[in-house]
C-alpha positions as CSV (number, residue, x, y, z in Angstrom):
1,X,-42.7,-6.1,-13.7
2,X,-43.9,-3.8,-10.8
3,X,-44.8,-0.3,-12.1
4,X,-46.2,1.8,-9.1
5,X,-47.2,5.8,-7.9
6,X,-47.5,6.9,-11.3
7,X,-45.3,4.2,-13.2
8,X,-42.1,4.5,-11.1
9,X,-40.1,1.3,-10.8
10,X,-40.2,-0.8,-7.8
11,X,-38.1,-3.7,-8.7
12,X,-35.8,-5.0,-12.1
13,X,-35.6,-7.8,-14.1
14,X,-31.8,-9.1,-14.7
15,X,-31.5,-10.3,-17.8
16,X,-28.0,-12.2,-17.5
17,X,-25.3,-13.0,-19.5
18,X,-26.9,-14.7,-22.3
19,X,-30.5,-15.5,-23.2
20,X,-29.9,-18.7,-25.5
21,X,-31.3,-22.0,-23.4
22,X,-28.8,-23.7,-25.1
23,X,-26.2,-22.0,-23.1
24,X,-28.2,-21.6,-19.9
25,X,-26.4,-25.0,-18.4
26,X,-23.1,-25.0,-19.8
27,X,-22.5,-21.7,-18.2
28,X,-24.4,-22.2,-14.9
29,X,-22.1,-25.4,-14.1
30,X,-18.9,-23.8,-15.3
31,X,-19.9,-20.2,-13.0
32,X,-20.7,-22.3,-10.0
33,X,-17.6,-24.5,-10.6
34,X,-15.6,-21.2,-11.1
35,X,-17.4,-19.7,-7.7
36,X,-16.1,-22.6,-5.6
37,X,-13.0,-22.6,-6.5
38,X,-13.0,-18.8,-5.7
39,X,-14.7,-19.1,-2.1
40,X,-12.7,-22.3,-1.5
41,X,-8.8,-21.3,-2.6
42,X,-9.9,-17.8,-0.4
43,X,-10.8,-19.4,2.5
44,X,-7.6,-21.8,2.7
45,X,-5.8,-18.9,2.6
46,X,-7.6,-16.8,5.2
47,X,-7.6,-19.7,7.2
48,X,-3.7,-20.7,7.1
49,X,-2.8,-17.3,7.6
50,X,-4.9,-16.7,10.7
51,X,-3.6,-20.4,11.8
52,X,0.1,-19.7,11.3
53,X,2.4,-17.3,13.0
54,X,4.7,-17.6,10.4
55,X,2.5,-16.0,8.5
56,X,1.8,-12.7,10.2
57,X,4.0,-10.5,8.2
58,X,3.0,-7.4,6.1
59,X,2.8,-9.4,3.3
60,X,0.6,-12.2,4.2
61,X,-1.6,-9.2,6.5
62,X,-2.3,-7.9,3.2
63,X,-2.9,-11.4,1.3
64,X,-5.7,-11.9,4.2
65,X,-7.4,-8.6,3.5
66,X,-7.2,-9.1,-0.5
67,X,-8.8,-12.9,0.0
68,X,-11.2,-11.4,2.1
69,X,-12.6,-8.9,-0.7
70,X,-12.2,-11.1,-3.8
71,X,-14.2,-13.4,-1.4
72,X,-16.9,-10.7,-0.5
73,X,-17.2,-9.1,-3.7
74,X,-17.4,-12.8,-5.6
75,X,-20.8,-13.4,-3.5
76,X,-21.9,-10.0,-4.0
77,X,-22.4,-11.1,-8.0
78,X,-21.8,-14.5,-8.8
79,X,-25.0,-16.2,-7.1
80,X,-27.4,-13.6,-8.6
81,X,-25.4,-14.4,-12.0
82,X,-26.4,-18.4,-11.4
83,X,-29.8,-17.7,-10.6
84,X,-30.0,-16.0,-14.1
85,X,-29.3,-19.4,-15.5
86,X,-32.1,-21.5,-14.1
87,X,-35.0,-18.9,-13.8
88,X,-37.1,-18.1,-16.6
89,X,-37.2,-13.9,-14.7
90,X,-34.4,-13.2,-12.3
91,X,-35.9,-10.1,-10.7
92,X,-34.1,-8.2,-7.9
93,X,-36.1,-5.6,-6.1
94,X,-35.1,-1.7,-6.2
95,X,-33.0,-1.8,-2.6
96,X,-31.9,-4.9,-3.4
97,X,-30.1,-3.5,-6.4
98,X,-28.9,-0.7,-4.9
99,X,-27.4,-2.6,-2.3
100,X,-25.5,-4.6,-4.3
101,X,-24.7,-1.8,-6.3
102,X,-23.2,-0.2,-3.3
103,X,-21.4,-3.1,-2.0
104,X,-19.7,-4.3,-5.7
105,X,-18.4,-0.5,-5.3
106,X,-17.1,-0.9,-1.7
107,X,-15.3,-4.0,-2.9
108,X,-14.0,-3.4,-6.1
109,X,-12.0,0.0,-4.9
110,X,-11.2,-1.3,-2.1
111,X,-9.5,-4.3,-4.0
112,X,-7.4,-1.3,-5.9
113,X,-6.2,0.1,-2.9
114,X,-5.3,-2.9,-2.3
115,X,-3.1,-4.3,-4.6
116,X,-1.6,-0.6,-4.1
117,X,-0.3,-1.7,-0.7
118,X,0.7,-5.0,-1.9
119,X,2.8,-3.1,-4.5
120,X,4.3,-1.1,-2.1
121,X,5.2,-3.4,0.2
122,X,7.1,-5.6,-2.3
123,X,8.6,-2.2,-3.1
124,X,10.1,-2.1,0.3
125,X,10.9,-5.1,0.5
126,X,13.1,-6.0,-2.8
127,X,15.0,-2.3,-3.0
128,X,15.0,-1.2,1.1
129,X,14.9,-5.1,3.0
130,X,17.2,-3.3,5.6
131,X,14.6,-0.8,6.4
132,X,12.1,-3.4,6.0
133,X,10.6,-4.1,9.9
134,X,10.8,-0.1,10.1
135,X,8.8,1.0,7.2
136,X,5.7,-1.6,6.8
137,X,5.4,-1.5,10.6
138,X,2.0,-3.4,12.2
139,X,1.1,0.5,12.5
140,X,1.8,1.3,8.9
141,X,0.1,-1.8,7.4
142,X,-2.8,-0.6,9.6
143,X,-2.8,2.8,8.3
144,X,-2.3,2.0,4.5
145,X,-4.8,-1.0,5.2
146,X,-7.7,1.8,7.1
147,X,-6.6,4.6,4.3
148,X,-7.9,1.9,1.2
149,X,-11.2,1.3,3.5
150,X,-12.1,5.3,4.1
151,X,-11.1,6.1,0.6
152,X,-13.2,2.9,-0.9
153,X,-16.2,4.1,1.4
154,X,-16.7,7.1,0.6
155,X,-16.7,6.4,-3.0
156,X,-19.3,3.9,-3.1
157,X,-21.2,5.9,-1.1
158,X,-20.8,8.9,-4.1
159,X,-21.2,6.5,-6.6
160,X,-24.5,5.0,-5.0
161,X,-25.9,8.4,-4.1
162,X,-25.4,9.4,-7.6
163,X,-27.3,6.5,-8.9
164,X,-30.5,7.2,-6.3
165,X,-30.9,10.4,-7.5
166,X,-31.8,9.0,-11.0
167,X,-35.5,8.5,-11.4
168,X,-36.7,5.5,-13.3
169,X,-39.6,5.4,-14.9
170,X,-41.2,2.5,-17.6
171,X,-38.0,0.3,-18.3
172,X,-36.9,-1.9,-15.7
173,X,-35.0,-4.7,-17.6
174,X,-31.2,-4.1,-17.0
175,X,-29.3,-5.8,-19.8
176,X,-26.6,-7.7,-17.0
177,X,-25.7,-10.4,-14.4
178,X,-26.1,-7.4,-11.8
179,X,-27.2,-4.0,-11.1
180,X,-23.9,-2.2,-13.3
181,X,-24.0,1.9,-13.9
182,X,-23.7,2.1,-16.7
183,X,-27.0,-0.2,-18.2
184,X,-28.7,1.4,-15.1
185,X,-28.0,4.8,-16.7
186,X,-29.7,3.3,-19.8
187,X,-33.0,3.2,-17.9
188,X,-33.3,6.2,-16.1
189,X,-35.7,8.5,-17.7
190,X,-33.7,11.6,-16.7
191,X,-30.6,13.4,-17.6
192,X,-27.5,10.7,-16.5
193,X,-24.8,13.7,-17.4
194,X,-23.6,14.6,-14.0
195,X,-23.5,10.6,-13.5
196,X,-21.2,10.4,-16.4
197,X,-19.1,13.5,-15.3
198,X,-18.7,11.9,-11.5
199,X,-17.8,8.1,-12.8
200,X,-15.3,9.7,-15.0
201,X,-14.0,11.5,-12.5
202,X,-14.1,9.6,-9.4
203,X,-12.9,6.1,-11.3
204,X,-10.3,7.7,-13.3
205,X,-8.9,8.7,-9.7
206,X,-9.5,4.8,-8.5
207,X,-8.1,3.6,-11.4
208,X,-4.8,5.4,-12.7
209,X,-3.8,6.6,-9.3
210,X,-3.4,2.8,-8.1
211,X,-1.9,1.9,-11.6
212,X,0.7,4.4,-11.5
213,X,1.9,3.6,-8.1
214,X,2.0,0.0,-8.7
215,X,3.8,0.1,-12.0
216,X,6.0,3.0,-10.2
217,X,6.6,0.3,-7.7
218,X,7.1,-2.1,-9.8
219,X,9.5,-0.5,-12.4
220,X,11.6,0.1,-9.1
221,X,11.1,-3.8,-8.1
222,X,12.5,-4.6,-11.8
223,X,15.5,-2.1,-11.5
224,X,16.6,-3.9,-8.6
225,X,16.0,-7.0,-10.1
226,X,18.2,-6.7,-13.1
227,X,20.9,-6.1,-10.4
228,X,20.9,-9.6,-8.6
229,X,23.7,-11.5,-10.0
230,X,21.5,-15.1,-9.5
231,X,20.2,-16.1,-12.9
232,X,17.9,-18.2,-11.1
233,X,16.8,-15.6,-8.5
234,X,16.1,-13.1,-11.4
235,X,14.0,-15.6,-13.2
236,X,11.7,-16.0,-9.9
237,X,12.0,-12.4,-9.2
238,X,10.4,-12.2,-13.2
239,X,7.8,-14.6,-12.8
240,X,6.9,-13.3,-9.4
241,X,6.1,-9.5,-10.7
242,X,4.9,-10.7,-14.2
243,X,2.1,-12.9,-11.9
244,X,1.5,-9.6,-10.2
245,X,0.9,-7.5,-13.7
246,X,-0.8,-9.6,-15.4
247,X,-3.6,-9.5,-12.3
248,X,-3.4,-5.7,-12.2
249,X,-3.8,-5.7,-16.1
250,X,-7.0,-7.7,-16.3
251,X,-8.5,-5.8,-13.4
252,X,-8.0,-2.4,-14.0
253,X,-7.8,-2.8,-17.8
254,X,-11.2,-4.3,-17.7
255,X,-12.9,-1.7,-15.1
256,X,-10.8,1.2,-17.7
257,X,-12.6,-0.3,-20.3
258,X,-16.2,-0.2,-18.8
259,X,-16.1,3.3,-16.6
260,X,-14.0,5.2,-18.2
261,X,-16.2,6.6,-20.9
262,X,-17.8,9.7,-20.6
263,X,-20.5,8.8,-22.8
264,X,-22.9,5.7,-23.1
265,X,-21.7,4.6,-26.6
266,X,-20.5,1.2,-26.8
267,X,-21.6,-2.5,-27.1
268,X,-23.2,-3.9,-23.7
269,X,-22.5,-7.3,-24.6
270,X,-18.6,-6.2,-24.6
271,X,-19.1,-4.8,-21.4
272,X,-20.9,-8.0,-19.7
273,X,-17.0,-10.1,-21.1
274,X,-15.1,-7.6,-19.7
275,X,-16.9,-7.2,-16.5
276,X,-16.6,-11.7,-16.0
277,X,-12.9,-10.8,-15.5
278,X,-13.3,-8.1,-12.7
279,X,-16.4,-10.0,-11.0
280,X,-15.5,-13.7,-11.1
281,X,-12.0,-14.2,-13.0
282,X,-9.7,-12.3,-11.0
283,X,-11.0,-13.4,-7.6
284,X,-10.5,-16.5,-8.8
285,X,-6.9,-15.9,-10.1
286,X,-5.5,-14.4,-7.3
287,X,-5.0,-17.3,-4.8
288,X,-3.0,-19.1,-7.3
289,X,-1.0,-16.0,-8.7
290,X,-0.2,-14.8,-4.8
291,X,0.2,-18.1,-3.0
292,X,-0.7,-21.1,-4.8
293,X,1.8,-21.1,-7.4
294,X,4.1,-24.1,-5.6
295,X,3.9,-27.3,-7.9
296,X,3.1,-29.9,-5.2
297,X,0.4,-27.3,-3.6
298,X,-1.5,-27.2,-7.0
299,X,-1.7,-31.1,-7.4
300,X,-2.4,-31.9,-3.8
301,X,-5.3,-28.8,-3.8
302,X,-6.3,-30.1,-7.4
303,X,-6.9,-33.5,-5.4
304,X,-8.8,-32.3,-2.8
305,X,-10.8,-30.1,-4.7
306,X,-12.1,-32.8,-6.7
307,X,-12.1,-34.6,-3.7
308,X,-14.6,-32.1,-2.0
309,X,-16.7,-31.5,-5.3
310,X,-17.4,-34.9,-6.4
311,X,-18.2,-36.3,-2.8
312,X,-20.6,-33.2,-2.2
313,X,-22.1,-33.5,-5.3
314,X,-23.5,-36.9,-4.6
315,X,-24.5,-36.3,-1.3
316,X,-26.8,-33.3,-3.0
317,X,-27.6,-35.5,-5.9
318,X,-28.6,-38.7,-3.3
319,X,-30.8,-36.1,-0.9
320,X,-32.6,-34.2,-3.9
321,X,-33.8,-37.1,-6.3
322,X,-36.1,-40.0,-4.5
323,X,-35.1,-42.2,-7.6
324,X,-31.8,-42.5,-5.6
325,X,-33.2,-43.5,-2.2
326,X,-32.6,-47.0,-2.4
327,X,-29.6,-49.2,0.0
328,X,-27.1,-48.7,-2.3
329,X,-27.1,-45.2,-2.9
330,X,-28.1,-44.8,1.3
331,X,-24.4,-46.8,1.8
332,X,-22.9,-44.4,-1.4
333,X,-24.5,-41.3,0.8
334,X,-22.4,-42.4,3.4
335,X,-19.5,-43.4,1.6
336,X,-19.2,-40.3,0.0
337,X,-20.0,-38.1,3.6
338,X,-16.5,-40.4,5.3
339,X,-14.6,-39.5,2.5
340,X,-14.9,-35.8,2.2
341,X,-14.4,-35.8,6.0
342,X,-11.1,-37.6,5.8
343,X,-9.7,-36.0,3.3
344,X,-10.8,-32.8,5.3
345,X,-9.1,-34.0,8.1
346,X,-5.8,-34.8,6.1
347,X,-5.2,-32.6,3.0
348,X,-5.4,-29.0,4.8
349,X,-3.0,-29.6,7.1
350,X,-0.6,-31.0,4.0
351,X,-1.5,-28.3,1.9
352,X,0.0,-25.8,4.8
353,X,3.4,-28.2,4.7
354,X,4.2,-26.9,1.0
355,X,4.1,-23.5,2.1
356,X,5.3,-23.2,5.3
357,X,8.8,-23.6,6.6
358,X,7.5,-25.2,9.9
359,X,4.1,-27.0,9.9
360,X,3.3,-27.0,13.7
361,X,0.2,-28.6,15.5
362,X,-0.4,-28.7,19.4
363,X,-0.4,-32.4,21.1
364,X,-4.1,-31.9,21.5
365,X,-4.5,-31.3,17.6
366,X,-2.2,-34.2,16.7
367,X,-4.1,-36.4,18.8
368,X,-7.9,-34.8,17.5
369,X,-6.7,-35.7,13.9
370,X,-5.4,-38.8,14.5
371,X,-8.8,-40.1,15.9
372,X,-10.6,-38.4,13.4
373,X,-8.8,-39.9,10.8
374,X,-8.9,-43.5,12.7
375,X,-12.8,-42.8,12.8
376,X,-13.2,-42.3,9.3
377,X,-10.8,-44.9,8.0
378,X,-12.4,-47.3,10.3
379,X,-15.9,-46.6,9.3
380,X,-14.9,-46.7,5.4
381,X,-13.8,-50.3,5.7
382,X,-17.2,-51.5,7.3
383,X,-19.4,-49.6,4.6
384,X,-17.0,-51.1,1.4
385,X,-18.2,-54.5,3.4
386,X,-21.9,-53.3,3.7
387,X,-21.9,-52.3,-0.4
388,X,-20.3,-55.6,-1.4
389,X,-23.0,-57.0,0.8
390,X,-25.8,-55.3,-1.0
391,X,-24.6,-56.0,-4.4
392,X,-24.1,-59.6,-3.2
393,X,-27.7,-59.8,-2.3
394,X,-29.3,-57.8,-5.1
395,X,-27.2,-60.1,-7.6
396,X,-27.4,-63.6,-6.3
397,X,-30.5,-63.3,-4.6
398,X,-32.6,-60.7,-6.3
399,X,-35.6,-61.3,-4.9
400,X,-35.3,-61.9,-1.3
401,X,-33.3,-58.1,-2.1
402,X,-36.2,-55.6,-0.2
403,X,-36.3,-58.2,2.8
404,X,-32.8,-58.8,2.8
405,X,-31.8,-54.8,2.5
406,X,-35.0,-53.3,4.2
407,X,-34.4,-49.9,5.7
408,X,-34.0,-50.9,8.8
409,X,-31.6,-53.8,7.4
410,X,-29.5,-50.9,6.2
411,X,-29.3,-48.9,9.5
412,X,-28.1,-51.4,11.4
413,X,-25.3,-51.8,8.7
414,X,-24.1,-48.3,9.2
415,X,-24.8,-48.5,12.7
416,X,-22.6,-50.7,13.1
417,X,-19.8,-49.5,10.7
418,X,-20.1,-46.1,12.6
419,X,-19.6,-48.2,16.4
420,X,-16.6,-50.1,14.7
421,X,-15.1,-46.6,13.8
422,X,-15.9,-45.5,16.8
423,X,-14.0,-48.0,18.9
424,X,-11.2,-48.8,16.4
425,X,-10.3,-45.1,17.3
426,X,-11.0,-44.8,20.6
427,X,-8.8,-47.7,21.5
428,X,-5.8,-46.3,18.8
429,X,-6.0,-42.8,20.2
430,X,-6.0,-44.2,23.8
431,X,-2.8,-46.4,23.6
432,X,-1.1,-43.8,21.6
433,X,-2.2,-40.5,24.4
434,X,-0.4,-43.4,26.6
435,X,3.3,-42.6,25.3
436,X,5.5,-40.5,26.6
437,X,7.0,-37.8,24.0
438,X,10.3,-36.2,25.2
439,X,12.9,-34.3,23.1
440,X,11.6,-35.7,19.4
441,X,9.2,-33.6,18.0
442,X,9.2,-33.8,14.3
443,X,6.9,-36.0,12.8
444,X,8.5,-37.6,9.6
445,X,5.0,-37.3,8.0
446,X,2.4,-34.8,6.2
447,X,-0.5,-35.7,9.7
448,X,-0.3,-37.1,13.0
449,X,-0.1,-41.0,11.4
450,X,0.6,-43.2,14.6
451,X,3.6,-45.3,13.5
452,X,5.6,-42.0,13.3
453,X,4.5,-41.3,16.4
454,X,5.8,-44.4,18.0
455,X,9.0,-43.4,16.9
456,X,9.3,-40.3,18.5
457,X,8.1,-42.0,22.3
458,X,10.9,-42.5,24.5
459,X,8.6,-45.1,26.5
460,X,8.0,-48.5,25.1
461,X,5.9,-49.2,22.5
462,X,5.6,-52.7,22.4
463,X,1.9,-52.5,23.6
464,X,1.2,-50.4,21.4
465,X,2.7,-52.3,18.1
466,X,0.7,-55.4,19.3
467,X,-2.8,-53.6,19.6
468,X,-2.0,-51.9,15.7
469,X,-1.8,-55.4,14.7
470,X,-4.5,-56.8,16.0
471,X,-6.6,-54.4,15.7
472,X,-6.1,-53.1,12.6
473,X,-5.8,-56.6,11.7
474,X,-9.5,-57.7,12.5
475,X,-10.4,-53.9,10.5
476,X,-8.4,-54.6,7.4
477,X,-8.8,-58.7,6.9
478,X,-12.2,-59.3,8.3
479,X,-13.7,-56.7,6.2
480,X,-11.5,-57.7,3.0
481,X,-12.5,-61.5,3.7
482,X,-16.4,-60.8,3.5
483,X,-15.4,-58.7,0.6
484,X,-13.8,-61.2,-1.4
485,X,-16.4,-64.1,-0.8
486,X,-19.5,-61.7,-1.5
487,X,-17.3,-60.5,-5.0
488,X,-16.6,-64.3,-5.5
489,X,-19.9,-65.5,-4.9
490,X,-21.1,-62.4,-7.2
491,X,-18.9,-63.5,-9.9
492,X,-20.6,-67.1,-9.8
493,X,-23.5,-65.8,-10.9
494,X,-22.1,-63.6,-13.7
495,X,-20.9,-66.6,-15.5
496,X,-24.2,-68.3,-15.2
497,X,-25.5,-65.3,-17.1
498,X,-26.2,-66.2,-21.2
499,X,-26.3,-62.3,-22.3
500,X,-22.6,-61.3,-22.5
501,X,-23.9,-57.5,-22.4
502,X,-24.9,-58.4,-19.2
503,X,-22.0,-60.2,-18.1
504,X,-20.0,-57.6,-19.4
505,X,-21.8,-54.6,-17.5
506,X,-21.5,-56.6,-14.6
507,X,-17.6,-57.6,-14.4
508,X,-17.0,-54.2,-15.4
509,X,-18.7,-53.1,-11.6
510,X,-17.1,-55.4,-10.4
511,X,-13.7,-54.7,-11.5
512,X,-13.9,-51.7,-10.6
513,X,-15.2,-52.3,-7.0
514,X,-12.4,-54.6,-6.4
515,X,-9.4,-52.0,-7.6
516,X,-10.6,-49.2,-5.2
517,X,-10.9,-52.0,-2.3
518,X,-7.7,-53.2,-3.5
519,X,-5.9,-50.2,-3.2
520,X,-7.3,-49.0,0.0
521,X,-7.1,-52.2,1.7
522,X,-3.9,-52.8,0.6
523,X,-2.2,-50.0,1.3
524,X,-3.5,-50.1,4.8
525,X,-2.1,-53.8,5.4
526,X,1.1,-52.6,4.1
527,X,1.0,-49.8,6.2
528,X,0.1,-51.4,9.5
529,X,0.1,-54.7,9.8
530,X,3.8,-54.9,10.5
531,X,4.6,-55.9,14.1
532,X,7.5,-53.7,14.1
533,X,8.2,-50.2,13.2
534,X,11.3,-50.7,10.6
535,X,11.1,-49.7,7.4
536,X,11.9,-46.8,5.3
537,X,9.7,-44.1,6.2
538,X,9.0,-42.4,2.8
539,X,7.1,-46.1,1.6
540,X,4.8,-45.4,4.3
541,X,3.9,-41.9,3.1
542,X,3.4,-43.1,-0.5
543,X,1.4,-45.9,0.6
544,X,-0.3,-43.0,3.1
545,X,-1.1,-40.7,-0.2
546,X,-3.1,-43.5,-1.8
547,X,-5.8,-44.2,0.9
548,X,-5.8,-40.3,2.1
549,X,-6.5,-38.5,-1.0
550,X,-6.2,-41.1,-4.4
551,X,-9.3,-42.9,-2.8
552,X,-11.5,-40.1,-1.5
553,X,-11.3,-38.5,-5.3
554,X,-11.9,-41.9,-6.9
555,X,-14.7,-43.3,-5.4
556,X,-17.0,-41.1,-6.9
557,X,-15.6,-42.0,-10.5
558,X,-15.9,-45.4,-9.6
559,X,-19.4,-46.1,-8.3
560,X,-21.7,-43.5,-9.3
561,X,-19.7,-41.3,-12.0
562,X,-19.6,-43.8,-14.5
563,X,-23.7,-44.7,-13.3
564,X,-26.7,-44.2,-15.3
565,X,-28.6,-43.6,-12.7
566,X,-26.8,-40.6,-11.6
567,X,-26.1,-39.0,-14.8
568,X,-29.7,-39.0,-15.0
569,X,-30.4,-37.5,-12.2
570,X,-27.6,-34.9,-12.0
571,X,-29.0,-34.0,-15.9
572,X,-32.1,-33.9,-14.4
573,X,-31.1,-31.6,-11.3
574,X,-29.8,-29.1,-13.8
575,X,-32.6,-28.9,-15.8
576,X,-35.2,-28.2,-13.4
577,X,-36.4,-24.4,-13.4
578,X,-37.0,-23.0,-10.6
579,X,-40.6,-20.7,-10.3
């Protein structure tokens, strides 16, 4: 604590959510977890909305500006909140707190004015749809969309200047995840009454003026609803404006709860639950409640998710513990880095066919992702090759194992899986931007996969079907070959083994090795090694799903997940406090 000029606070001491250690890393992994989901379902939905003209429409103008806030205001709070967790004093100087004081304000009203618009603009759109392109106009939408900005900053400007006028004096510990009012009203050592008056006053304005025009809007939304003779389109119509209320509910119930009292009675540890559902639940929800809701969007995003968070994990996990630096977890490093950049180079685009009624992409981006994905696919089969190779070595020839896999051993490896990627895609990519594409241009696929795209060439493609086969033929065999003997050489020595613990641990790595390379290198023979270009279409994308996004969320299950090794050290990663 910094007491200064006559014992006047210079900086405070956050004392978080809870103080029991116990609890410390539960609820650091399941905030962080709960703060990328928030960042990352925000971001898709800035970035297919600034991607997509179909998607620039009052509606979707507004969903950008909402995703934006719940984005902003999330990081205003949440990574102070997880610093709580893992230091021992989480202090946050005097500016520092009023700046985030002032920016939680500008955030939070401005995500009330918000939903206010939203509101309206359903409104319109459900009673008046004739008057529709007239009355939420680009002008409007900007005026309603500048009016919640003015409105939100001058309020968090009173609100801040209120609080800087306080004077505090020998307490500085503020019994919160972040700088709130009202516990910072608890430490000021003069009178807080006119701070009381103006939050009553200025929230009850930012709260129940939004809530009644929202529930005004929406009483007419359900009035017009009971009037649609579809069963089926009244039970959407339902679900769509219950999704709504519910979000509305849990935000402005909760800031009700908190700022509405014109005096300081009440429990603080109520208000630290109820403010979790304003600060980190809601900008969580809202992605899912406004625009995720679609079945196949939710599994596929589920997918890549997981996808994202297990391979990034590992590659934090491999960088931050030396225990890990060793050949195998250098190729499961790279392993981990191919799959979350081909499944970044698939899923989004396949998330934006679920919700669009036209998925387009320019030649140029067709062609970019389909030697992206070549690249990555490429290089994955030659570094499944280099692991069976170094479990091959460290198993049947342990030690000749730091000779055999020296560092320099092991770059070459992926020096050469990365040149094999390389011109495995360079050569696809180049016989494909050969074709000529005429009146057929809708690919019967979820990305630019190149056997779809042979159909749609009105120039021959027999060159074309030759070099898949043979080249994908040396990538998928030759790889599965050395595999297969390095797995069957490995198994020799298993059943030389007396301890059946031993052999057991070891045929269950095995196992498991052999059903992810059997899945991915199956499904890529199936899909490509086929001179011709018959077959039913719909095969190919199931075959397509398992090697684009079953295989990038498996892998880390497979070889590390279910490793002591890395248990250990992501335990050990969480437990570390930081000074």
């Amino acid at each position: 604590m910094t007491l200064t000029n006559g014992s006047v606070v210079t900086e405070f001491v956050l004392l978080g959510l809870t103080v029991k250690p116990e609890l410390q890393t539960p609820l650091f992994i399941l905030f962080l977890v709960t703060y990328i989901i928030t960042s990352l379902g925000n971001l898709v939905l800035i970035i297919l909305i600034v991607l997509n003209s179909h998607l620039h429409t009052p509606m979707y103008f507004f969903l950008f500006n909402l995703s934006f806030i719940d984005l902003c205001y999330s990081s205003v709070i949440t990574p102070k909140m997880l610093m709580n967790f893992i230091l021992e004093k989480n202090i946050i100087s005097y500016m520092g707190c009023m700046t985030q004081r002032y920016f939680f304000c500008f955030f939070a009203i401005s995500e009330c004015y918000l939903l206010t618009s939203m509101a309206y603009d359903r409104y319109v759109a459900i009673c008046n749809p004739l008057l529709y392109n007239v009355v939420m106009s680009p002008k409007v939408c900007s005026y309603l969309l500048l009016g919640s900005y003015l409105t939100t900053f001058s309020d968090a400007m009173i609100h801040t200047g209120c609080v800087l006028r306080l004077s505090f004096c020998n307490r500085n510990t503020i019994t919160h995840y972040f700088c709130d009012l009202l516990p910072l009203f608890l430490l000021s050592c003069t009178s807080t009454y006119v701070n009381e008056i103006e939050v009553f006053t200025v929230g009850t304005k930012d709260v129940f003026v939004p809530t009644a025009i929202i529930f005004t809007s929406y009483g007419f939304v359900l009035s017009s609803i009971f009037k649609l003779n579809s069963t089926e389109s009244r039970y959407k119509a339902f679900s769509t404006c219950s999704s709504h209320i519910i979000a509305v509910l849990l935000f402005f119930g909760s800031c009700a709860f908190m700022y509405l009292k014109p005096s300081r009675t009440g429990s603080l540890e109520e208000g630290k639950i109820f403010s979790i559902f304003y600060t980190t639940v809601v900008p969580m929800m809202n992605p899912l409640i406004y625009s995720l809701r679609n079945k196949d969007v939710k599994v596929a995003l589920r997918m890549y998710i997981i996808t994202a968070l297990g391979n990034l994990t590992l590659i934090i996990l491999i960088v931050l513990n030396s225990h890990l630096h060793t050949p195998m977890y250098f190729f499961l490093f790279n392993l981990s880095f191919v799959d979350f950049c081909y499944s970044s180079v698939i899923t989004p685009k396949m998330l934006m066919s679920f919700i669009l009624k036209k998925n387009f992409i320019s030649y140029v981006g067709c062609m970019t992702q389909f030697y992206l994905f070549c690249f990555c696919v490429i290089s994955e089969c030659y570094v499944l090759t280099s692991m069976a190779y170094d479990r091959y070595v460290a198993i049947c020839n342990p030690l000749l194992y730091n000779i055999a896999m020296s560092p320099k051993v092991c770059s070459y490896l992926m020096l050469v899986s990365y040149f094999m990627g390389f011109s495995g895609a360079t050569i696809h990519t180049g016989c494909v931007l050969r074709l000529t594409f005429c009146d057929g241009n809708i690919i019967n696929h979820y990305f630019c996969d190149v056997l779809p795209l042979l159909q749609l060439s009105c120039t021959s493609t027999y060159v074309n079907k030759i070099e898949i086969f043979i080249v994908a033929g040396k990538d998928i065999i030759v790889p599965t070959v050395i595999i297969f003997i390095s797995y069957g050489l490995i198994l020799s020595s298993i059943f030389q083994m007396k301890s059946n613990e031993g052999r057991s641990k070891a045929f269950s790595t095995c196992s498991s090795h052999i059903i992810a390379v059997s899945l991915f290198f199956g499904s890529g023979a199936f899909m490509y090694l086929k001179p011709n270009s018959a077959g039913p279409t719909n095969n190919g994308k199931t075959s397509s799903i398992i090697y684009t996004t079953v295989i990038p969320m498996m892998n880390p299950l497979i070889y590390s997940l279910r490793n002591k090794d890395v248990k250990a050290a992501l335990k050990n990663t969480l437990s570390k406090k930081v000074f």
